[in-house]
N, C-alpha and C positions, 0 to 999 in steps of 0.2 A: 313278539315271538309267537309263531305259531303253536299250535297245541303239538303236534308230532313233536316240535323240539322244546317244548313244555314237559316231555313225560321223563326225561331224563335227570332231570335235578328234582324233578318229584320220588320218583324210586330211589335214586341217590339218598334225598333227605331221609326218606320210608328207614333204608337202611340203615342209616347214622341211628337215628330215632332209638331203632327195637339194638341196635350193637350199645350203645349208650345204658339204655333201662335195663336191658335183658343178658348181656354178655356177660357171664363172670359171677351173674349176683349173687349166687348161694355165698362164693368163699365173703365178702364182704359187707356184705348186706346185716347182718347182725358182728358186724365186726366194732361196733363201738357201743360202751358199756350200757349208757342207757337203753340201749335197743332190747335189751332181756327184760328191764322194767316195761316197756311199755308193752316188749310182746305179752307177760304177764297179764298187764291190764286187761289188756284186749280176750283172752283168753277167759279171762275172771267173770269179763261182761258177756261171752257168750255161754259160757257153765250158768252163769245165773238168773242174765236173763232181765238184767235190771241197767239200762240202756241213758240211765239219770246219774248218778253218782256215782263215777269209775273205782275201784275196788284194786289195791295190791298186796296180795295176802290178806285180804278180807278187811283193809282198813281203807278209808276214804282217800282216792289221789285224786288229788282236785291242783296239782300243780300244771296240770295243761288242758285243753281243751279238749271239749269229745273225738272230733269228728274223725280221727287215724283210728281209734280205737273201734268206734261205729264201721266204719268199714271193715278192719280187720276181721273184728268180730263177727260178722257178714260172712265175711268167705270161711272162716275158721267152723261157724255153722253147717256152712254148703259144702265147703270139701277137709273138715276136720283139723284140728288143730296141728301146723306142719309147721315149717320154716318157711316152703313154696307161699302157701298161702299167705302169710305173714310179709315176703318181700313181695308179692304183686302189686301191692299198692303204690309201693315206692318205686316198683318199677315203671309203673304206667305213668306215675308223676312224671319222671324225668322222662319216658320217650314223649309225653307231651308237650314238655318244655323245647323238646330240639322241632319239634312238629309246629309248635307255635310261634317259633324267631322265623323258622321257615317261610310260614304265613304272611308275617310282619313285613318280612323280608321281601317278598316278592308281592305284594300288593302295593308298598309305599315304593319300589323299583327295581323292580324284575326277579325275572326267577335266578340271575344272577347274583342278586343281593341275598334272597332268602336263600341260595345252597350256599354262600359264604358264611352268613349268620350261622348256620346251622352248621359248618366244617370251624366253626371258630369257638363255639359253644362245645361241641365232642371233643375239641383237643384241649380243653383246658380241665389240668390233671384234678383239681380241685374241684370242681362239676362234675366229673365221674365220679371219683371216689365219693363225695359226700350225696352224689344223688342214688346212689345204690347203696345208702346205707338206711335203715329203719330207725328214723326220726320224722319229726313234723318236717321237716324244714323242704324234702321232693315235694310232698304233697301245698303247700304252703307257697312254694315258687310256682309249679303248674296254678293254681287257683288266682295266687296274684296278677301272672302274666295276663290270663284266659280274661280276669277282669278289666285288663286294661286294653286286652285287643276290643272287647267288645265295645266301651266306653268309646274307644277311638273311630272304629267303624259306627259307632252311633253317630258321630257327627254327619253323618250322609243319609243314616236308615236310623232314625231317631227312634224306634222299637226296640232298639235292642240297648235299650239305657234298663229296663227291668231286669235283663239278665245280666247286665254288670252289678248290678247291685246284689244280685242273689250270690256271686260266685266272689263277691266284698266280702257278703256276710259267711260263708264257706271259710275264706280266707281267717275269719275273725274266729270261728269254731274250730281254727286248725292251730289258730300261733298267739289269739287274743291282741294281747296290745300291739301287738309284731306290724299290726296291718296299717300302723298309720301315715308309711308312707306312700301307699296304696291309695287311702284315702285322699290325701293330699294331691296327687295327681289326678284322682276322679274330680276331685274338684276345680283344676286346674282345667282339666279337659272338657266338664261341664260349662265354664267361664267364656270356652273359646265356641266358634262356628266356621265352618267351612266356607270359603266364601258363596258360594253356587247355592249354599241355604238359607243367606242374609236373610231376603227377604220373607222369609216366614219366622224370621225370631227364633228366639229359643225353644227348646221342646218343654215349657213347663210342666206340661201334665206326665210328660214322659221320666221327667226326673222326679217331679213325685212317686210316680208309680215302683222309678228303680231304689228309692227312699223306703217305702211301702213294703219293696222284697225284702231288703237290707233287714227292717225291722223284724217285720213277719220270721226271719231265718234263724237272727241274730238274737234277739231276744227270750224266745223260751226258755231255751238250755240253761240261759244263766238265771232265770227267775224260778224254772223248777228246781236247778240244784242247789240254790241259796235259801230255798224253802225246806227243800230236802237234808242240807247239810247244817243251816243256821249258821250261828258265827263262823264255825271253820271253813266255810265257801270264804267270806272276806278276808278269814286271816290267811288262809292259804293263798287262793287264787287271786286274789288282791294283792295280798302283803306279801308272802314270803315269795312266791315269783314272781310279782311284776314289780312291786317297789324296792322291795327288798334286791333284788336282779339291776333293779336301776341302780344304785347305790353302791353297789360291792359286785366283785367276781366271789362269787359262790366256791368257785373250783379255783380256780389259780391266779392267786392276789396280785401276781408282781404285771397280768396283763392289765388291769385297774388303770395302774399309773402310768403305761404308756399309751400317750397319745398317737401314734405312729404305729401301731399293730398291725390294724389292718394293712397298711400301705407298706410295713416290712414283710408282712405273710404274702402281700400278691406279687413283689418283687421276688420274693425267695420260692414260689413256687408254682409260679405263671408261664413257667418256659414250658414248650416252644411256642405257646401260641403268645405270650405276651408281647415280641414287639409287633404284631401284628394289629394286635389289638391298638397297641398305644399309635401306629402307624394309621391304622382306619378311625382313629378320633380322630388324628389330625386333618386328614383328608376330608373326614366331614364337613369343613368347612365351605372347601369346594361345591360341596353337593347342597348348603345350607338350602331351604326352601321358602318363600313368607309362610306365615301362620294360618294364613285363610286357604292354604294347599293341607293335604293329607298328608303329604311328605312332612313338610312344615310342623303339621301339629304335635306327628306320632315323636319326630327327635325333639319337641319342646315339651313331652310327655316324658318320655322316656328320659331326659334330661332332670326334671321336675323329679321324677321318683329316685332317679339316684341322686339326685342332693338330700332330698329329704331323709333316703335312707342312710347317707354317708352321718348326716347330722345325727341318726337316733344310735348309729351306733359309735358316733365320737361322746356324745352326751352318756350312752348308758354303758356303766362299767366292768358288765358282764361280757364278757369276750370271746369270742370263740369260731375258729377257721370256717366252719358249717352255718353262721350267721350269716356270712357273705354270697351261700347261694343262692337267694331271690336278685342277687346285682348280678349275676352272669349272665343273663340271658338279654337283659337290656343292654349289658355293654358289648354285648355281640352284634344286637340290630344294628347300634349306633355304629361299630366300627365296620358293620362288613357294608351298610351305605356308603360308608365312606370308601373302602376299599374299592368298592363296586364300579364307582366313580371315577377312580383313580385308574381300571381295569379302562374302563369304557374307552378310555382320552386316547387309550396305546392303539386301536384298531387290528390289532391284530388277534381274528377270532378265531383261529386253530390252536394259539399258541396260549388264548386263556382258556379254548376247552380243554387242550391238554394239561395243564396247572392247574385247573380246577378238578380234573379226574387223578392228577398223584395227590394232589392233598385231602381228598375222599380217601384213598386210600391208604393215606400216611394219616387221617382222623382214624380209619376204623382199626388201624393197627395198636396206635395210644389205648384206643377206650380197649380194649382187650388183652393190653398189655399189663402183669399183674404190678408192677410199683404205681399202676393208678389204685390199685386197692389198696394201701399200704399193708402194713403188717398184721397175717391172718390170727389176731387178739383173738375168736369165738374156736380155734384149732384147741389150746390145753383142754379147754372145757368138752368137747367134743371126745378127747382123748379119754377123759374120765369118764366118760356116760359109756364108751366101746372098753375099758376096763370093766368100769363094773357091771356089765352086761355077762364079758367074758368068766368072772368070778362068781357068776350068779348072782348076782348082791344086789339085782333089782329093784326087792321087798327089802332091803335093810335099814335100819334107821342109819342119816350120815350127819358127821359134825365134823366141824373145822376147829383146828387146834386156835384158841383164843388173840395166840396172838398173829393169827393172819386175817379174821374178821376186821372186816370193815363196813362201810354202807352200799359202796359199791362192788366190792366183791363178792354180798349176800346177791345182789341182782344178775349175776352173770350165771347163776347155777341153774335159774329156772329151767330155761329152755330146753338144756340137753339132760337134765337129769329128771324134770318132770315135774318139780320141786325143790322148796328152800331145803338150805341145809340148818340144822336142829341149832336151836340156840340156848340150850342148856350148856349153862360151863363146867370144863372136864377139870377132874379130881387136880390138886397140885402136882402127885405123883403120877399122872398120866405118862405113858413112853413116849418117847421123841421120836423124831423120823427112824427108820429100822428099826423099829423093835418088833421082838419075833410074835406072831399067832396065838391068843390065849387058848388056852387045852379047849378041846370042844366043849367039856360038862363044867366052864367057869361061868356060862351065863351065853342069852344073845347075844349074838357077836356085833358091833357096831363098826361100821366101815367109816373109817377115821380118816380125814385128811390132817398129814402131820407135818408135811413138809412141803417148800415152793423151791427150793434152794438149786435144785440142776437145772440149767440156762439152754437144753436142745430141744425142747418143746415151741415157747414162744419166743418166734421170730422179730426181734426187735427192727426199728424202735416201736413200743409199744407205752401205753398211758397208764397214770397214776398205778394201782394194785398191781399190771399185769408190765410195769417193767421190770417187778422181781419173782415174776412167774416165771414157772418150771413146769417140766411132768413132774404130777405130781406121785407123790409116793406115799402108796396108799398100805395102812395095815389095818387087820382085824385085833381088836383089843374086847375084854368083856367089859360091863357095867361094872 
């Protein structure tokens, strides 16, 4: 294909890309509960200033890896502590994941294949929604993919086996154990050669070197924060999320004992792009390539990593829909090769440029359509910090009636309130939801959350604490 007709599936992609990362993501992007801890962290690390052992509410959180926080805390520096700042990271992750299948796409067969890749990736509802939310797991898919395109083109330009290895060890600062199916196809792909580079052997010195990065990147973090932390580096980041996480579902036991989760959550929630999907695996077969081709290697890559990652999470019994983001982007290459294929045999090329520009168009319509965001969970909260704005109640001390604390609904208050709410427990005789204003001269007045109970705030369905959230109703009571 010529360059001229090269620029139109490049701006096409461009645009999936930034409508993907960028569309939408305020309402979303802190739309799931842990996103208020982590934005926390990241905030803590940049008030303090201590860049080794992450900090929530001034206590050691070592249940995940630095690097979302390192960056957050970066921009939260450079342009202040927002929400903008806080989703950019996440945003730029996913528009590099649709930028990267693009790549894949169109280097192992044509620009054909990489705007399908990329139109098959934007329409699956579960890649938007979870890539435009503030968790590891955007940044964690972009760093894995990025490591694997480079491993792969290493097989032809044997230099760029260092920078797979640096963007492994990124991956392992972002997700920890998460990366081994990563690795496993580095390895995989180290194993193979192109055939056109038989004869110079393997690049030993080059995989040392991306060994070298790996270490050089991977290693500090956790030697200065196990120095820094002592035992609780191992009980936490060891024990209680990674073995502990292998063993049990932390949050909700009954996904534990189904072996079939994942493969019922991508049935129930892969339309419309799912039979597409299952259609361009099939077809890949057509397209299969020998292993000493780059065609070859990249689907016996890409192959290799989602088995290995299908196995870590039938094996680990922590489970959760957002786990499955680093597979999207590989079974998009696979299937739009395939599909590409299938496209190719028909020869009719008005009839796939115009199929390929409405389903550009019916991608960019999904990714901005709001049930890819599901239900805006960070709105109650949001409602409270514009109450107590309006009531003046800025500077007030706030507590939550006893029995609606929990562990996760202490972490959802940060962000829009600016702060925890107070964990002293209220008197027995406390007043319950409506009860009236204590006289001005009873004492400071403390702005009490008392009740979750009216259901036209948060839009269900909504998780764990917040599907029995409400606006909430708020009163002043004295000490």
């Amino acid at each position: 294909m010529s360059a001229a007709r090269a620029w139109p599936p490049a701006l096409t992609a461009a645009a999936l890309a930034f409508t993907a990362g960028f569309a939408r993501l305020a309402e979303g992007g802190l739309s799931f509960l842990d996103s208020w801890c982590y934005a926390r962290v990241a905030a803590e690390m940049a008030a303090s200033g201590d860049w080794i052992v992450p900090t929530w509410r001034g206590e050691p959180f070592l249940e995940k890896p630095p690097l979302l926080f390192w960056l957050s805390a970066a921009l939260f520096r450079l342009l202040g502590v927002s929400e903008p700042a806080a989703l950019a990271v996440v945003g730029a992750s996913t528009a590099a994941c649709v930028l990267l299948v693009y790549w894949l796409g169109t280097r192992s067969a044509g620009p054909q294949a990489g705007l399908l890749a990329s139109l098959l990736l934007v329409a699956t509802p579960m890649f938007v929604r979870w890539g435009r939310t503030y968790t590891t797991d955007p940044l964690f898919a972009a760093l894995s993919l990025a490591a694997l395109a480079c491993a792969w083109r290493a097989g032809s330009r044997a230099p760029l086996w260092p920078a797979a290895g640096a963007l492994a060890a990124l991956a392992v600062l972002t997700r920890g154990a998460a990366t081994l199916p990563v690795a496993v196809a580095l390895m995989y792909l180290a194993s193979r050669r192109e055939g056109s580079s038989s004869r110079g052997g393997r690049p030993w010195p080059w995989l040392l070197a991306a060994l070298a990065a790996f270490v050089a990147l991977a290693l500090p973090w956790h030697l200065l924060a196990a120095a820094r932390a002592g035992p609780a580096f191992v009980h936490t980041y060891l024990g209680a999320h990674t073995l502990e996480r292998a063993r049990q579902n932390l949050i909700d036991s009954p996904r534990a004992a189904d072996p079939l989760y994942y493969l019922r959550h991508l049935a129930r929630t892969g339309w419309p792009v799912l039979p597409f999907l299952a259609w361009g695996l099939v077809r890949l077969w057509g397209a299969w390539r020998p292993p000493g081709e780059p065609a070859g290697r990249l689907d016996r890559a890409l192959l290799v990593y989602l088995a290995a990652q299908g196995l870590m999470l039938g094996v680990v019994a922590s489970r959760s829909p957002r786990y499955l983001l680093p597979a999207y982007p590989a079974l998009a290459v696979l299937a739009a090769r395939g599909l590409a294929h299938g496209l190719g045999q028909t020869g009719m090329e008005r009839l796939r440029r115009w199929g390929l520009a409405v389903a550009a168009l019916g991608a960019l319509a999904l990714a901005v359509w709001p049930a890819c965001l599901g239900s805006a969970r960070g709105e109650p909260f949001r409602r409270l910090a514009r109450a107590m704005e309006r009531e003046g109640a800025s500077a007030l001390p706030l507590e939550v009636d006893p029995a609606l604390v929990d562990p996760w609904f202490e972490r959802a208050f940060w962000f829009y309130l600016g702060r925890s709410p107070g964990t002293d427990p209220a008197p027995p005789s406390s007043p319950r939801a409506g009860a009236a204003a204590a006289p001005a001269d009873a004492g400071p007045p403390v702005l009490r959350v008392e009740s979750m109970a009216r259901a036209d705030a948060c839009r269900p369905p909504a998780c764990l604490v917040l599907e029995r959230a409400g606006p909430y109703v708020l009163s002043a009571r004295s000490l």
